[in-house]
N, C-alpha and C positions, 0 to 999 in steps of 0.2 A: 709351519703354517698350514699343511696340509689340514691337522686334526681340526684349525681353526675354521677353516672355510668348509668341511665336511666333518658336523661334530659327529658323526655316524662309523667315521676312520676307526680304526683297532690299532691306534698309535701306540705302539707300546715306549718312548720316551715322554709320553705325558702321562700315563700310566702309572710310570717309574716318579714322576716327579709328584704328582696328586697322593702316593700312598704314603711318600717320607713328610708329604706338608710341603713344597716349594712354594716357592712365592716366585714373579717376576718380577723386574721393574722395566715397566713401560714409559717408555720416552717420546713426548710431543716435539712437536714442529714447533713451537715456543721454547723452546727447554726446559720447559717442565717437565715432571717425573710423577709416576704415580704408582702404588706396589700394587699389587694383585693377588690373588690367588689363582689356580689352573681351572678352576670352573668358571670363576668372574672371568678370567681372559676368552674363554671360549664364547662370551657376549659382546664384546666389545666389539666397537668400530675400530678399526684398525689402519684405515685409510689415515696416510700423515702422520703414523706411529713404529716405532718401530723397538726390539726388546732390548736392554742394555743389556740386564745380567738376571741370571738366575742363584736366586738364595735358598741353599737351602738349611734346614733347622741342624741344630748337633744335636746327635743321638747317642745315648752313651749304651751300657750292655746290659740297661733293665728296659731297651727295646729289644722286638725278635721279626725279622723283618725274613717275607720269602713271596716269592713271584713266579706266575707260571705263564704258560704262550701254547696255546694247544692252534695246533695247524696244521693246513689240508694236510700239508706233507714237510719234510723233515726241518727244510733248509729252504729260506730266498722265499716267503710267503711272508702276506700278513694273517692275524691269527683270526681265526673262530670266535676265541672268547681269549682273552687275556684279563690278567685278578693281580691284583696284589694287597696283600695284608699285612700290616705294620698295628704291633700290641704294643703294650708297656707293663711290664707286668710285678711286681714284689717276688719277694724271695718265695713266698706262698701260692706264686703264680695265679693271684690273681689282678682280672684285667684293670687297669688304671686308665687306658688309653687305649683306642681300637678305633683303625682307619682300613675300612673294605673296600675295595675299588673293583670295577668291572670294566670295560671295555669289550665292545661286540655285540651288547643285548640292545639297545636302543640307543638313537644318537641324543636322548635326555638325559639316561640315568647313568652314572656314574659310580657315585658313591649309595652304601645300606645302611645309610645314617641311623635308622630306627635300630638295626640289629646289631651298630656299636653301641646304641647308648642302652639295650638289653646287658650287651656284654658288662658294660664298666660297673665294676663293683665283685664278681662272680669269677669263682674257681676255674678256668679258661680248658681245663680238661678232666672235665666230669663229663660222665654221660649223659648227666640231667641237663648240664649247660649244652651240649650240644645238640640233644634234640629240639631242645626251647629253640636256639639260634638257628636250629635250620627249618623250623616252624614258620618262625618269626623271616627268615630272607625267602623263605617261599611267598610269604602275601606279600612282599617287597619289591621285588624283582620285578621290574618292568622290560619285558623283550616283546619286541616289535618284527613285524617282516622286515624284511630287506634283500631280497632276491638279490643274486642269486645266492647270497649265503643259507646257513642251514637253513635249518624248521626251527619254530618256536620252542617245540617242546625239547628239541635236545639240547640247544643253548641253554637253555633255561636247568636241565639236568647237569648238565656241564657246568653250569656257574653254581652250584651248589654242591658239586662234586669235585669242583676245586676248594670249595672253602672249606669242604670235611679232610683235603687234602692237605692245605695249607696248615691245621691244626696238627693234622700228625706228623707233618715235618716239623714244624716249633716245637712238638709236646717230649718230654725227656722219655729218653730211654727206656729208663726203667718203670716207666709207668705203664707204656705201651705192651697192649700182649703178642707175640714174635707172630703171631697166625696173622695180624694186623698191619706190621710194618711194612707189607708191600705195598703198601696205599701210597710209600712217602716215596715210593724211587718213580723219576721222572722215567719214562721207558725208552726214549728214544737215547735219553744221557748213558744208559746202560747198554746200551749195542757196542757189541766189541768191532775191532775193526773187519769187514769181510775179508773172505780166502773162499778159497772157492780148487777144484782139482780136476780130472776133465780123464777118464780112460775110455780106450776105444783100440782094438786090434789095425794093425794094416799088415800088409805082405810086403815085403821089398821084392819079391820074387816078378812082382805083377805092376811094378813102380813105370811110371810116372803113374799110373791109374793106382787108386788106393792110399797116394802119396799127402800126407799133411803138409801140404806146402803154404806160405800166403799167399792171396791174391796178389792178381800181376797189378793189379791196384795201384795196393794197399800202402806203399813206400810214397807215392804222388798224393796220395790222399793224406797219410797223416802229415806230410810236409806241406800241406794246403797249395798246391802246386795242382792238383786234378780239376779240370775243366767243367764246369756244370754249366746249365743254360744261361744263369742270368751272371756268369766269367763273360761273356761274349761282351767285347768292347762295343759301347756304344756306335751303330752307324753316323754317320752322315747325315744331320737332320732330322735325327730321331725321333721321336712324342713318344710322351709317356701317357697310360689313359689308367679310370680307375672307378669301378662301377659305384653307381647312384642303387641305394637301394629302400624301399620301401618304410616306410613309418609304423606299418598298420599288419596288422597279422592276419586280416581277413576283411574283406571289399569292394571296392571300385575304385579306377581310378577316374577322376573327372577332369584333370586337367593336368599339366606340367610345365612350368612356369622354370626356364633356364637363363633368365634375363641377368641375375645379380651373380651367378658363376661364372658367365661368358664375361661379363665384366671384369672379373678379378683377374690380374696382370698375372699373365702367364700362359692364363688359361686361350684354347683354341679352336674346340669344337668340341659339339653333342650332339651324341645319338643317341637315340632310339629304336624302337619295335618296326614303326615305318621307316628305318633308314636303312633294312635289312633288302637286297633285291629280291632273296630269295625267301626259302625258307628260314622261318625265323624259329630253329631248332638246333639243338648238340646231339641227340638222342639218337643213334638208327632207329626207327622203331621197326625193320624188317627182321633185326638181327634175333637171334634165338631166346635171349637175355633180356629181351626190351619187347615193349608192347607199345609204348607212345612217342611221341616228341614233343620232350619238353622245353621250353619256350628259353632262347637265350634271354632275349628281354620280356617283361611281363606288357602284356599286349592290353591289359584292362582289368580284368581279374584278377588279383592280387589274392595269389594261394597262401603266404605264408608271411612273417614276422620277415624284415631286411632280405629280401626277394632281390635280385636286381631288376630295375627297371630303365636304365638307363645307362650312357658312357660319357665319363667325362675326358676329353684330352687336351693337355697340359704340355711346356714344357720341362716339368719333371715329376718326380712319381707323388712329393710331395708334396707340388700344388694341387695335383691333380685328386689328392685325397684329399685335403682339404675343400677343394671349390664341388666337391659330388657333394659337399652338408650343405651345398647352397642352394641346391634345384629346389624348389617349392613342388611339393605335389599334395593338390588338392582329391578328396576323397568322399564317394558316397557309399549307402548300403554298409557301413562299418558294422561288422557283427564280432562277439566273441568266440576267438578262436578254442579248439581244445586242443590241445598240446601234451595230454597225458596219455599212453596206450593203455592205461589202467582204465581209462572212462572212457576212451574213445571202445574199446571192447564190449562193453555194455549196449552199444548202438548198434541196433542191425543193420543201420543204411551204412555205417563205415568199413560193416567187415562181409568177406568172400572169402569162401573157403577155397582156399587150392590143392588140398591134397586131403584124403583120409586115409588111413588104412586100418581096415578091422582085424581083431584077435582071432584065430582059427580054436583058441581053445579055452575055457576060465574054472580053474580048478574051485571046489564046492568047501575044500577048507581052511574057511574064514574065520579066525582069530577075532582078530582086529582091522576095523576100515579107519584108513587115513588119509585127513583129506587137507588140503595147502593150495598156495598160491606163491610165485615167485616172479618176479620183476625185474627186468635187468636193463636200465638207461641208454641213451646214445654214448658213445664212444669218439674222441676227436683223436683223429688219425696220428698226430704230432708229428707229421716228416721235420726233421731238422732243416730240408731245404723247402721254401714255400713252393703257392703255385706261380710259375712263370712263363709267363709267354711272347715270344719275337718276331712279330712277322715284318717281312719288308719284300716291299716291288724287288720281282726278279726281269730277268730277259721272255721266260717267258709265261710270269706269272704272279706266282706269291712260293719266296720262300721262309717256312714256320721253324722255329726254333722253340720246343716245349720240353716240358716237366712231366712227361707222357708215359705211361705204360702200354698207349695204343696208340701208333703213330696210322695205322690207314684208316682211324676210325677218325680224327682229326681230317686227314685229309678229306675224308667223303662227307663230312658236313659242313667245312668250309666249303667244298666246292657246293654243295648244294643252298646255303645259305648267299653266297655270293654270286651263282650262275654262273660255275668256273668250273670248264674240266679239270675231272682228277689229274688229268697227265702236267695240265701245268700248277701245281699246286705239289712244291717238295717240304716233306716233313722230317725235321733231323732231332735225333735227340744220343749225344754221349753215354751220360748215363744220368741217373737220378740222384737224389741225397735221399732216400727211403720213401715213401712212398703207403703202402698197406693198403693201398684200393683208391685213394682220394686222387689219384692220377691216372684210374682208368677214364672215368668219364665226367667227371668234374672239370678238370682241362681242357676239357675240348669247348665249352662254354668261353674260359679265356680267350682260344688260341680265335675262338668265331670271330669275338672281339678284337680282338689286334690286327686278325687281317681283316676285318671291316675297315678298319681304320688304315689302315695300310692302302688299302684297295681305293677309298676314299681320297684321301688327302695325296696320293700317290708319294709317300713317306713310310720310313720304318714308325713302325710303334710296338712300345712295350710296356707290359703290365705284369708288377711285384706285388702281389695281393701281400697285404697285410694280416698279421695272424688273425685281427678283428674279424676282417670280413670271410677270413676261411671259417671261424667257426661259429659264424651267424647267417651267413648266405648259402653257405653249401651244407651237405648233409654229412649225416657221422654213421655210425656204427645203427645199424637195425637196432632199435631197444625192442624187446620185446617181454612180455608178460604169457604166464602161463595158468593152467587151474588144472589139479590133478586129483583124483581118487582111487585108493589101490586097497584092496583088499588083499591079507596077508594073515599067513599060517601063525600058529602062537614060536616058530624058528625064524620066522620073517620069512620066509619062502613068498612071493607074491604070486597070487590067486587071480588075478585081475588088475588090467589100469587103464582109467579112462583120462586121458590127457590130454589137455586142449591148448597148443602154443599159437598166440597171435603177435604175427610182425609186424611191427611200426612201419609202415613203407615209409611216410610222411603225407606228403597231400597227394599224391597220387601212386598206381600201381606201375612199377616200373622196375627193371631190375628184380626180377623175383627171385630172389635171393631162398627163399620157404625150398624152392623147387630143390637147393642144394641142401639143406637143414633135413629134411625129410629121408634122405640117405643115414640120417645118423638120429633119428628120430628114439629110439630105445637105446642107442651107444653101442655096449657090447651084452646085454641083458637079453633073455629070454624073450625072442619076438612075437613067439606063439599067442602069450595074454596079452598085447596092446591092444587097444582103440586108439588111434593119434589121431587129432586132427590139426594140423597147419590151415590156420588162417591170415587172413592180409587185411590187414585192420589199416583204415588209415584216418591221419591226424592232418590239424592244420598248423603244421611245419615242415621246413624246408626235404625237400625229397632225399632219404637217408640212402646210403650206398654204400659199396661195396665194403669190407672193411675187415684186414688178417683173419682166415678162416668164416668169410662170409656166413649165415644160418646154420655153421656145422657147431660154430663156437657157444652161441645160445643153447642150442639141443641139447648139443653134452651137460652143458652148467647144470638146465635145469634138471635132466634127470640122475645127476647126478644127486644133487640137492636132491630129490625125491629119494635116495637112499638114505641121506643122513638123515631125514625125517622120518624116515621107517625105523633105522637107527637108534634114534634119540626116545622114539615114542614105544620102543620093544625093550631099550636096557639091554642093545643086542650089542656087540662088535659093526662099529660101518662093516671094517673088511670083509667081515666074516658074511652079511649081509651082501656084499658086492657078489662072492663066491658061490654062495648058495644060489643065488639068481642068474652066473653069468650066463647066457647062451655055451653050447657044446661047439658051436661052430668056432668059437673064439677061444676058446681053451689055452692057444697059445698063451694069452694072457697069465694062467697059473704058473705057469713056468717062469715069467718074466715078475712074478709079484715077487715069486719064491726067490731068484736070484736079489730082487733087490730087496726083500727083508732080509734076508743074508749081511749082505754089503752091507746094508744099511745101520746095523747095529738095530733094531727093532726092537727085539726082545727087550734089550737093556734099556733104552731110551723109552719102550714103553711102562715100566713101573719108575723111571726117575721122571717121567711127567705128573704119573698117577701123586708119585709121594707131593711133586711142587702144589699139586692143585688142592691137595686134603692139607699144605702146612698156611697156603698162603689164600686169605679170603678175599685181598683187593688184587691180586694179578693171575690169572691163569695161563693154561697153556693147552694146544692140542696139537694131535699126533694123527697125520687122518693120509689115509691112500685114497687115489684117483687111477680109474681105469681110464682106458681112452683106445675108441675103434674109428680111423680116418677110411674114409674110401673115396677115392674122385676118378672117376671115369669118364674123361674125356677127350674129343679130338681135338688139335691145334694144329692152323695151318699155319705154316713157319718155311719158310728157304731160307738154305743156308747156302751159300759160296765159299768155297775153297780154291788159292789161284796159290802157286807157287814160279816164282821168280827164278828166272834162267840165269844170272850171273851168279848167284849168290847162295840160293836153293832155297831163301826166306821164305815164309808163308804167310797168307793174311786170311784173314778171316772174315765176314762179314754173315752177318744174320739176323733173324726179324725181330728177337727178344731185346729186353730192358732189362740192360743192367741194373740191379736197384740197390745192389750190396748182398746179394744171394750169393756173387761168383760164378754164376753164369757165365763170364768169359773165359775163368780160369779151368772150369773142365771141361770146356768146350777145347779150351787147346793142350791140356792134360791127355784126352780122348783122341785128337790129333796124333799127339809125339807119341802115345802108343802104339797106334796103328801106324803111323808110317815110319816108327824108329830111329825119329830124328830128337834131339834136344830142345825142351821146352822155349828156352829163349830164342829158338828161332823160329817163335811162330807170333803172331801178335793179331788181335783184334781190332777192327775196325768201328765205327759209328754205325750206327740204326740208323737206316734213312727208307722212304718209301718208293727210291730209286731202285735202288738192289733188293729190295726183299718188300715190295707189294703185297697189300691185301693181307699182310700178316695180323693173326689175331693176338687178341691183349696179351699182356704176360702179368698173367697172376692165376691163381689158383694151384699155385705147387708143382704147375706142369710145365712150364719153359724151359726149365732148365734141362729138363727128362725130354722134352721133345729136340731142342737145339742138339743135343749131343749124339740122339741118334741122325741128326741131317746130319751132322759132321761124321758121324761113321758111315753113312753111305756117301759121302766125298768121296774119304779116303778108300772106298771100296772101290768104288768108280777109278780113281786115280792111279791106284796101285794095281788094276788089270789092264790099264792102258802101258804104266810101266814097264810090267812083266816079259813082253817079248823084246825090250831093249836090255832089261838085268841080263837074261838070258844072253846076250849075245857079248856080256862083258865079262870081266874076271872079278866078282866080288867086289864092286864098283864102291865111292862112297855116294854119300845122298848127293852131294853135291855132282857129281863125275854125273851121276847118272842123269840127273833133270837135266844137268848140259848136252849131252848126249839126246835127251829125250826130243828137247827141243832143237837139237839139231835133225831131228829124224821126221821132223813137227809134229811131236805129239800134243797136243792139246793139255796146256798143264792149268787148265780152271775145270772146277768141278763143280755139279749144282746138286741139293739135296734139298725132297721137301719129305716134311711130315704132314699127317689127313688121318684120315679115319681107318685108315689100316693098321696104324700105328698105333693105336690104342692099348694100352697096358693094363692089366685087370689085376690087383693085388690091393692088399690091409694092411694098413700101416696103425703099429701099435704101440700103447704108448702106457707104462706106469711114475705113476709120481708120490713121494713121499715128502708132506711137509711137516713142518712143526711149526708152529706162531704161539707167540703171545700178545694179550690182552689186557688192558688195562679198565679193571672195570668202572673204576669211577669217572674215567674222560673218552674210552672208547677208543683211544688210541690203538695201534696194534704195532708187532714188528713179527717180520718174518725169520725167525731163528735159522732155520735151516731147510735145503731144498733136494733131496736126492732124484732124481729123475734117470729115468732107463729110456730109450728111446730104440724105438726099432727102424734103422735106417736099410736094411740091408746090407750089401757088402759097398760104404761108402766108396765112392770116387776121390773123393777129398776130405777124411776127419776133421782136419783143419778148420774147413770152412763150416763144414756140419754143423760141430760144435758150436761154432760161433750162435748159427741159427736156433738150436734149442733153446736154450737159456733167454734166447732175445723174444721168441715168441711162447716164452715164459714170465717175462716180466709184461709184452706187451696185453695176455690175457690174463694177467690177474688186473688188470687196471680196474673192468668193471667189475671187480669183485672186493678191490681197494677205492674204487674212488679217485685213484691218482686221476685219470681222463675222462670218467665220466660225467656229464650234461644234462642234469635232469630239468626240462625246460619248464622258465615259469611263465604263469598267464600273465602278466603285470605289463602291458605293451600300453 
């Protein structure tokens, strides 16, 4: 009934049934019966009706029947466009009968009634009939918008690039020429099953450090037995709250009207902008990263499309989502927003530069000038765990239970929006379910919320955001667009590049994320000829953040992409293009190309590509390297605690990082049992809280783990010279003998480590990647054949967990370059 009540659905079992001819029979509230067809039934009043049975026609084998589903992605979607086509044809394979169906293009058009009854009569695979017929369904084809699915134009491509498909899967064999038959393989039905192999050196000599162990985890987590924020059993009186948020993508608010939500049974309290004591903010805006405070609830001005503006609280999560569609909120000053960074760049009131940097040098021989643009959407984080947040009345204050990569930053905005010293205000978080930026400061919005309510009502409250409102209310991945002109030798040598990348903030400047992108502004290329400029473009939507490899992940793409286009437009080698341009400083790079075309089988795989693309005209394939120069320099302040146990000689851990599934804890106490020579299982980590490790800053940007482990080697520095003069005074004691001893002697068996700005590590991390994909040319589809990736980790601490990490923020950056996550926002509010 779905398809009935939204004839717009891309139902693919009404699909199925309209292309063989079903009929229904619909049953009255009288007992009467009436048959149908699948197009009459999608008119019908239905109220009082309901379907007995489905009939459908016998077909015998001078029908030729075949159906396709083209979708975002492979498995568990509804489609794009889905087609089905059912012929009838004579031995002379001409059409007798012809039924076209679409699905996806508009919620009218269904059937190409005109380009069957072209068909019937006509040789069903001649090239005459097929150009007529795809003549004849191009004026036919009715597609409409329908945000957020495609564009008209590629639907409209796709639905006639499945009907040229459909023919050559019906069409025989031997009629078809071999360069052609890959038009008829579905590509996703052709994917064999993955495998996948993983090498990487360790040393036993240097073990527990270097060791491929699993996380101390990882055994609780797959047995779903590992504790996460919203595991915490309900308190005592609990509420649930669930934010109200905006209609309107741009103007005023004039009024809000919570009269028929506080009514609906359940429901128990709403707030607002003025129910905040304090400031009404998530943002530091002091902090180095931030420049404003942006507003937990919208106070009047309505910056963006489902803004929150309000809280509603419930007792439980699902009234409380439901009774937020109740609030009324009336609106003036409505204008339309722009949502695009393609148009919003075009504005000089939108955009600020924040970074330029000029070419010191521009060589005079110019071949060829090439000139592009490149676009790259918001990105939706996907953590498997949402955002959650627990606050409830303590003894002496509020204590918060979050989904947090920054647990003091939490704390100092609750205390500041509620008028609550930091000291009574504790923030605890175990660990996360993944995370990529959408838990630095997005949460802290929740966590304001909850203990508003909390602090309010003098009750726990908690809020389970809905995937809905994480990816309408809060921000994604920076989209950003660029515009490039390079002048280049007739070898592709480039002579000059003026390049101009603008970041989608959203609606306002915050988070300047450009300031980290500009570190990797040329990649690993010759920095001497750049012009770059980083601009902060902003749009009216929701404020974009942080998000895996923050502005370093856009920079590379695009100029990356600006090679293949020097590339594609010289008839040159990419590679050979990458090479001839790289920077000398980065040189390591050849060395690691050269190992992995080695490895990689290249040579061979590069002419069994060439042969597939020169036999096969409907699928292709490419074979393309990716350089990659990472650098991030900076400080994190982080303590860490080391206490070891006098009966038993246990150890525990505690320190200011988030686990998020990096393993963070696991070389934290790897880097222990080496240093103090005891066995892994006797060391264990503790919970993140704002008790023991204060004022620590976020964990993301690649550096927690590299700072947490150097606190833990100055523990154990610390601990093991306090040791020293009681080892000495034993005979070759065990660990345990001695800490007994130690503290009989009172030695002080807790140790404290911080990392700051002296701690600062200066190094490049480098990276080559070898893909192969194919393409389906007539629906666009792709599959990734194969992936070989070289990564330069140093001398890992843990392979084990390394590994894991490559591959994962490998699939998670090609999203924007697949589509699997990204957001391209429409105006349609």
């Amino acid at each position: 009934m779905t398809k009935h009540r939204h004839n717009e659905f891309q139902s693919d079992i009404f699909l199925l049934f309209e292309t063989v001819g079903a009929q229904l029979t619909i049953m009255f509230s009288n007992n009467n019966a009436q048959i149908v067809t699948m197009t009459q039934f999608l008119k019908m009043d239905m109220k009082k009706k309901l379907i007995k049975n489905v009939m459908l026609p016998p077909l015998n084998k001078t029908y030729r029947l075949t159906t396709f589903k083209v979708m975002p992605r492979s498995q568990n979607a509804h489609a794009i466009v889905n087609s089905g086509f059912l012929y009838k044809l004579t031995p002379e394979n001409i059409a007798v009968q012809a039924r076209i169906v679409f699905g996806g293009l508009s919620p009218s058009f269904v059937r190409a009634s005109s380009t069957e009854r072209f068909l019937i009569g006509k040789p069903l695979f001649k090239n005459e009939t097929l150009q007529a017929a795809i003549n004849s369904l191009k004026d036919e084809l009715v597609v409409t918008e329908n945000p957020p699915e495609e564009s008209v134009a590629y639907r409209k491509k796709l639905a006639l690039g499945l009907f040229y498909k459909g023919l050559l899967t019906l069409c025989p064999e031997s009629i078809i020429h071999p360069r052609y038959k890959s038009g008829r393989i579905k590509i996703h039905e052709s994917r064999p099953v993955s495998k996948g192999q993983q090498m990487y050196e360790t040393d036993p000599s240097t073990w527990p450090l270097n060791q491929p162990i699993p996380k101390m985890e990882g055994l609780i987590q797959c047995a779903g037995e590992a504790m996460y924020t919203d595991d915490i059993p309900p308190f005592p009186n609990e509420v649930y709250a669930a934010f109200v948020l905006s209609t309107i993508g741009k103007g005023q608010i004039s009024s809000i009207d919570a009269t028929e939500a506080l009514n609906h049974p359940g429901v128990i309290a709403f707030f607002s902008a003025k129910d905040i004591p304090g400031l009404n903010s998530f943002t530091p805006a002091e902090d180095e990263n931030y420049q404003m405070n942006e507003e937990v609830f919208c106070s009047g001005d309505v910056k963006y499309y489902n803004q929150p503006v309000a809280l509603i609280v419930a007792d439980s999560q699902e009234t409380a989502n439901l009774a937020a569609n109740f609030v009324k909120i009336e609106y003036i000053n409505v204008g339309k927003p722009v949502v695009d960074v393609k148009l919003a760049k075009k504005d000089p009131k939108r955009n600020k530069l924040n970074k330029e940097i000029r070419a010191t040098h521009r060589g005079q021989d110019i071949a060829k000038v090439v000139k592009g643009d490149n676009t790259i959407y918001g990105q939706y984080h996907f953590p498997l765990e949402t955002l959650v947040s627990v606050s409830k009345p303590s003894e002496e204050g509020l204590a918060v239970y979050a989904t947090t990569q920054w647990t003091s930053a939490i704390q100092l905005m609750v205390s500041r929006a509620l008028k609550l010293d930091q000291s009574r205000i504790d923030v605890h978080v175990r660990r996360i379910g993944g995370a990529f930026g959408i838990k630095i400061s997005r949460i802290i919005q929740t966590a304001v919320a909850t203990s508003l309510v909390a602090m309010k009502l003098n009750i726990p409250c908690r809020i389970i955001h809905p995937l809905e409102t994480n990816t309408r209310a809060l921000g994604k991945r920076f989209p950003c667009s660029s515009n490039f002109e390079a002048g280049v030798n007739k070898y592709g040598i480039i002579q000059y590049v003026n390049h101009d990348v603008y970041e989608d903030n959203g609606y306002e400047r915050n988070e300047i994320i450009s300031d980290f992108g500009v570190i990797e502004y040329n990649n690993c290329y010759n920095d001497t000829i750049w012009n770059h400029k980083c601009i902060d473009t902003i749009t009216d939507t929701a404020k974009n953040t942080w998000a895996r490899s923050p502005g370093t992940m856009e920079q590379i793409a695009v100029v990356e992409l600006i090679m293949e286009q020097i590339s594609y437009e010289l008839s040159i080698d990419p590679v050979q293009i990458r090479l001839k341009n790289l920077d000398p400083k980065h040189s390591d790079l050849i060395e690691m190309y050269q190992t992995l075309k080695t490895n990689s089988d290249y040579e061979t795989r590069r002419l069994t590509v060439n042969r597939f693309n020169m036999e096969n005209r409907w699928k292709k394939r490419g074979l393309r390297f990716v350089f990659l120069r990472w650098e991030h320099i900076y400080a994190r302040y982080f303590d860490v605690n080391l206490a070891v146990f006098q009966g038993d000689g246990t150890i525990v851990i505690s320190h200011g990082g988030a686990e998020i599934g990096q393993g963070i804890n696991t070389k934290a106490a790897q880097i222990a049992a080496y240093m103090l020579g005891v066995p892994i299982d006797k060391i264990i980590i503790k919970e993140n809280n704002t008790i023991v490790s204060p004022n620590s800053n976020v964990s993301g940007g690649s550096l927690t783990t590299q700072n947490i482990i150097m606190g833990v080697e100055k523990c154990c520095v610390q601990l093991l010279a306090r040791l020293e003069p009681i080892r000495k005074q034993m005979q070759n004691p065990s660990w345990e003998e001695l800490i007994k001893k130690s503290f009989e002697k009172y030695v002080d068996l807790q140790a404290h480590g911080f990392t700051g700005e002296n701690d600062i590590q200066n190094y490049t991390v480098y990276g080559v990647t070898l893909a192969e994909v194919e393409i389906d040319v007539l629906t666009g589809e792709s599959e990734i054949l194969r992936v070989d990736i070289l990564q330069d980790v140093g001398r890992s601490i843990n392979p084990a967990i390394d590994i894991g990490q490559v591959p994962s923020s490998w699939d998670l950056d090609t999203g924007p370059a697949r589509n699997w996550f990204t957001i391209p926002i429409q105006e349609n509010f």
